[in-house]
Legacy VTK file of the C-alpha trace (Angstrom):
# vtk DataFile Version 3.0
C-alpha trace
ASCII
DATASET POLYDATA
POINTS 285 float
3.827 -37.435 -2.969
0.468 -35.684 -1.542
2.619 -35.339 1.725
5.865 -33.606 -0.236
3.194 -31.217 -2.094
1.888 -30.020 1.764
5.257 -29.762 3.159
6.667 -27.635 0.543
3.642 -25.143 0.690
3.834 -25.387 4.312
7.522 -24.397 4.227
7.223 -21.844 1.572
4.408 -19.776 3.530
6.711 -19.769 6.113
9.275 -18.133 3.988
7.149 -15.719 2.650
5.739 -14.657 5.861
9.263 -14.044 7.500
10.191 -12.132 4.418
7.553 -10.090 4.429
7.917 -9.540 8.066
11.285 -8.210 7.305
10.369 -5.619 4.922
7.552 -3.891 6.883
8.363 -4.821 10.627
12.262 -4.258 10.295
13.957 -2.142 13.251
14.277 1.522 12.977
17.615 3.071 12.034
18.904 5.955 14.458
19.363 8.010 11.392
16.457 10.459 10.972
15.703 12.746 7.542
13.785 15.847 7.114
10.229 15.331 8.038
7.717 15.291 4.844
5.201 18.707 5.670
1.372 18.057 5.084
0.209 20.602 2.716
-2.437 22.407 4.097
-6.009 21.770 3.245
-8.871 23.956 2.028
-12.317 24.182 3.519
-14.289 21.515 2.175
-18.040 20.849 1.995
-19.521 19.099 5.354
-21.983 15.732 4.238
-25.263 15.824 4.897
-25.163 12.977 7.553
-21.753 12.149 9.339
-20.742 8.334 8.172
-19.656 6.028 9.928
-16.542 3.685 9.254
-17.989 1.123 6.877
-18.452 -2.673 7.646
-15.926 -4.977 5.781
-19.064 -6.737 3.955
-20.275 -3.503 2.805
-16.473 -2.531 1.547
-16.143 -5.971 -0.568
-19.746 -4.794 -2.053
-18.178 -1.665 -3.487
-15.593 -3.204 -4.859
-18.202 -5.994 -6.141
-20.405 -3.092 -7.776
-20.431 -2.407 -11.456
-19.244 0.616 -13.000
-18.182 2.789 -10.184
-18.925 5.890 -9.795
-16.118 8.336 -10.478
-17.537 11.357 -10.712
-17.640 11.368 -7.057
-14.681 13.749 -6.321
-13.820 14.379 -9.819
-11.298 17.390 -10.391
-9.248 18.947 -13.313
-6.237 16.575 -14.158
-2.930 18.435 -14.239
0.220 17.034 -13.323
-0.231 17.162 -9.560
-3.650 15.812 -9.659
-4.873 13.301 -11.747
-8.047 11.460 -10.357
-7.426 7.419 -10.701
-11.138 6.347 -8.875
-12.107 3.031 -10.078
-8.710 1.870 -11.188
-7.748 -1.810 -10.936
-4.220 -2.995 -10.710
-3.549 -6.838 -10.799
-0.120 -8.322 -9.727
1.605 -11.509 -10.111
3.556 -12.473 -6.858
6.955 -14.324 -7.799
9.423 -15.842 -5.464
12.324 -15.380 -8.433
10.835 -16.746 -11.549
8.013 -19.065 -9.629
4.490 -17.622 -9.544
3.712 -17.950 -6.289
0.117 -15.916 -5.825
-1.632 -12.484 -6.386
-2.031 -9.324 -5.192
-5.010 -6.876 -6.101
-4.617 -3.185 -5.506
-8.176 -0.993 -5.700
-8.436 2.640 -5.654
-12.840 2.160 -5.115
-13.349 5.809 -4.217
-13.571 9.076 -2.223
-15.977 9.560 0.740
-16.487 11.480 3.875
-16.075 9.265 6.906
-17.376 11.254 10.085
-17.232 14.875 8.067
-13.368 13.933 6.802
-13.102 13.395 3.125
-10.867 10.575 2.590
-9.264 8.174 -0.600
-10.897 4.470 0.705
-8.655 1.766 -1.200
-8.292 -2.239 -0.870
-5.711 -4.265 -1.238
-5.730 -7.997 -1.068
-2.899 -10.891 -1.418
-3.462 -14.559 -1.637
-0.712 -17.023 -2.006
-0.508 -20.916 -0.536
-2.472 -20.960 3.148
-2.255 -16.896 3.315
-4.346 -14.125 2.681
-4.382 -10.308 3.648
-6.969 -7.839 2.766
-6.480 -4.427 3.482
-8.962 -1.799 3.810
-6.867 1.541 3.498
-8.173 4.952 4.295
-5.730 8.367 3.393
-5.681 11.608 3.469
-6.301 13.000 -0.592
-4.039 15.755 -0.364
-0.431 13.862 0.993
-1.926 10.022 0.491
-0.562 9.513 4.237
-2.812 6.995 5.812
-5.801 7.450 8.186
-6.926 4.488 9.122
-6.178 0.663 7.935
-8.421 -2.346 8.389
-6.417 -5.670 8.348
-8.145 -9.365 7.882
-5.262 -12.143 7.908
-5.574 -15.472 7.888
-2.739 -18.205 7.597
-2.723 -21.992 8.191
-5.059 -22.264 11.017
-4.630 -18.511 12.380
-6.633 -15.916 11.870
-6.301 -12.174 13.160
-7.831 -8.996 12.568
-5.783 -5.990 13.172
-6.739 -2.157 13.022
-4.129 0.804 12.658
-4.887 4.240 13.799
-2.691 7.204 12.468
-2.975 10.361 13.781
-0.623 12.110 11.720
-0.255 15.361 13.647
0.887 13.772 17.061
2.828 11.354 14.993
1.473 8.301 16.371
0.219 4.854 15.044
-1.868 3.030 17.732
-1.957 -0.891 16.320
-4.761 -3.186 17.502
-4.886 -6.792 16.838
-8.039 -8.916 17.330
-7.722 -12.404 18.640
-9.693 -14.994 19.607
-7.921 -14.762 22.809
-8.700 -11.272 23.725
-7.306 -7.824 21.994
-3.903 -6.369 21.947
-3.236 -2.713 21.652
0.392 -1.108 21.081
1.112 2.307 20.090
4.145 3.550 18.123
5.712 6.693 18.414
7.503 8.306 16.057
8.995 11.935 15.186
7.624 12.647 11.886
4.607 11.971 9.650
4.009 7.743 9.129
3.654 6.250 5.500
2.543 3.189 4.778
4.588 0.441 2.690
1.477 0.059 0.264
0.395 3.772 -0.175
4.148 4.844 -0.713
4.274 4.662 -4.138
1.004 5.328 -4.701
2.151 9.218 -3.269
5.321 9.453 -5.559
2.833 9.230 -8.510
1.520 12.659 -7.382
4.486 14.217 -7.856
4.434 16.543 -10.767
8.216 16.595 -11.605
10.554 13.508 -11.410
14.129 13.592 -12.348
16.812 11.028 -12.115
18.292 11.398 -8.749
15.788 13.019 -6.710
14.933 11.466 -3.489
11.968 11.510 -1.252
12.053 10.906 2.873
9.369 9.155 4.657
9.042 7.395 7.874
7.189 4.533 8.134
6.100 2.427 11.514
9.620 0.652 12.193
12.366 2.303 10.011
13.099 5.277 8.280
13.375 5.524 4.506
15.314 7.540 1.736
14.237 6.748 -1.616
15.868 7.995 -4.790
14.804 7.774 -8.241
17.952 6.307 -9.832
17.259 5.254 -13.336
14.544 5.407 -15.838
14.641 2.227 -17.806
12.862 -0.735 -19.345
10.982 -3.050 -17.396
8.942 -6.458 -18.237
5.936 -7.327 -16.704
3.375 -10.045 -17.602
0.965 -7.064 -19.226
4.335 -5.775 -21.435
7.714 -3.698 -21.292
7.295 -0.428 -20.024
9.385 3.226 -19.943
9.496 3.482 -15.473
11.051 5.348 -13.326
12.970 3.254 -10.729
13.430 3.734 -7.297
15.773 2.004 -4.632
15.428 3.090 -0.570
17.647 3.415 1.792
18.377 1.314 3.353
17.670 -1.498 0.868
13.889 -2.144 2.063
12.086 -1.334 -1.247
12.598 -0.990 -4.853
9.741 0.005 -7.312
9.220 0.796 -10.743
6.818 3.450 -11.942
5.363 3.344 -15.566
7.298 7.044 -16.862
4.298 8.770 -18.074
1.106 10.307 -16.840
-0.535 7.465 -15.783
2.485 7.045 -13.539
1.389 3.241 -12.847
3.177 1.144 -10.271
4.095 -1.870 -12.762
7.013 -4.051 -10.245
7.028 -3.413 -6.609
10.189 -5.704 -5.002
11.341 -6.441 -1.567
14.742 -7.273 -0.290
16.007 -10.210 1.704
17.675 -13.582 1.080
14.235 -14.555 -0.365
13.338 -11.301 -2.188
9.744 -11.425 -3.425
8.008 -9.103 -6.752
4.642 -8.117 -8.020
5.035 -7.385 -10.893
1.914 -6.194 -12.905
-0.418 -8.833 -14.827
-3.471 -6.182 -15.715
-4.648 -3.044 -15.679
-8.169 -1.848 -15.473
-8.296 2.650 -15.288
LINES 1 286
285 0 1 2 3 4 5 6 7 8 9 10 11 12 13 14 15 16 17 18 19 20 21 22 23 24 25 26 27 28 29 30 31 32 33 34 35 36 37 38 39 40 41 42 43 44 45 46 47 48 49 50 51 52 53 54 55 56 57 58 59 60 61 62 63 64 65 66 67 68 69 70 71 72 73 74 75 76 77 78 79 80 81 82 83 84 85 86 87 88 89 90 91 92 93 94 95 96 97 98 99 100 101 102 103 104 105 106 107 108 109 110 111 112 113 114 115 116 117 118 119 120 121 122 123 124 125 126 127 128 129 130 131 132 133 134 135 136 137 138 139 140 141 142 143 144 145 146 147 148 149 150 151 152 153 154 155 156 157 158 159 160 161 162 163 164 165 166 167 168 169 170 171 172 173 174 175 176 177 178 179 180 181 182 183 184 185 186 187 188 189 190 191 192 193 194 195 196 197 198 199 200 201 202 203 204 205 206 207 208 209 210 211 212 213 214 215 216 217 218 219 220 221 222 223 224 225 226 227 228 229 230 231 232 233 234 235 236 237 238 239 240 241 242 243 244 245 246 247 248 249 250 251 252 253 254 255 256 257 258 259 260 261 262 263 264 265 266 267 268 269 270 271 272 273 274 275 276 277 278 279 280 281 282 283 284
């Protein structure tokens, strides 16, 4: 029986690596769409000492900490800018109606990093024999992504990968960090890169959303149109909520955003034979 239990998780992480392999790593279309413009950004204090990129240790002690501080970076919340430092988002991961593991997302603060003020997040997914953790550094303005630090470990693998964007030569360089030596690979691509986690995140700056408005982005492998097609009921684990929802194309993605100013991600889905969700177990602002 002990050897049936094994097997199946075995198989299952499998399953649910391959599908989400095919969600973020799927082959770019030829198709291109307009290219999303950075807004341009004001002159902004310099820190009194120029940080450096902060050790993973010292990022799971700020998320750790009690009662972060968000006045750091605090401005006036109107619809384009509401600040959401210090807020919590917990997510059930299903494989259809199975409960198959969890995914935290963490917006822990804002903070210069060598003289460039930048939104640090962390995201982190455990299910059977996998876990991800995601340090995620963006730009505050256009939430377009700076610089990502990856810890995975699965079965008996472990690897550590970094991504570099540099957003104005439109390039991603990817470096993975083995046991057996390092691996660097650099993508380019024609417009400005998003990242699969941080892409909702940016629709919820938008000030004005309206059934049938759609949104371009390119992200490291494929090309994306997403439209907001309904606004409807949706039930999570924490309740039924008024969201917008949003489809891509093609049929990578589909999201659901809670329909008021809190503009909460509450069910993120993939597609695929095996089509996972998080959908949204608790909320902490």
């Amino acid at each position: 029986m002990r050897d049936k239990k094994v097997s199946f998780l075995i198989n299952f992480q499998i399953v649910f690596i391959l599908t989400l392999s095919s969600i973020l790593f799927a082959e770019s279309p030829k198709t291109s769409t307009a290219e999303i413009q950075r807004p341009a950004t004001t002159n902004k204090p310099q820190p009194k000492n120029n940080e450096k990129w902060p050790s993973f240790s010292s990022m799971m002690q700020s998320i750790m900490r009690t009662g972060i501080n968000k006045a750091e970076g605090k401005t006036k919340k109107t619809a384009k800018s509401i600040e959401r430092i210090g807020e919590r988002i917990v997510y059930d991961i299903r494989l259809g109606r199975l409960r198959v593991g969890q995914s935290v997302f963490n917006f822990v603060s804002k903070s210069y990093v060598n003289g460039v003020l930048l939104n640090y997040m962390f995201f982190e997914t455990h299910v059977p024999q996998f876990t991800d953790t995601e340090a995620i550094y963006s730009d505050p303005d256009t939430f377009l992504p700076v610089r990502i630090e990856r810890k995975i470990s699965k079965l008996l693998a472990r690897e550590n990968i970094v991504e570099e964007y540099n957003q104005k030569a439109f390039t991603l360089t990817i470096t993975r960090k083995k046991t057996s030596g390092d691996k660097q690979e650099i993508l380019q691509k024609s417009r400005s890169i998003q990242n699969a986690i941080l892409l909702p995140h940016q629709i919820r700056t938008v000030p004005d959303l309206h059934v049938g408005q759609t949104f371009a982005y390119g992200l490291p492998n494929y090309d994306l149109l997403v439209k907001l097609v309904s606004i409807e009921d949706v039930e999570t684990p924490a309740g039924t909520f008024k969201a917008y929802h949003f489809e891509s194309d093609p049929k990578k993605i589909e999201f659901w955003i809670k329909a008021d100013d809190s503009r909460i991600p509450v069910k993120i889905q993939g597609s695929g034979a095996f089509g996972y969700s998080m959908v949204m177990k608790e909320y902490h602002p």
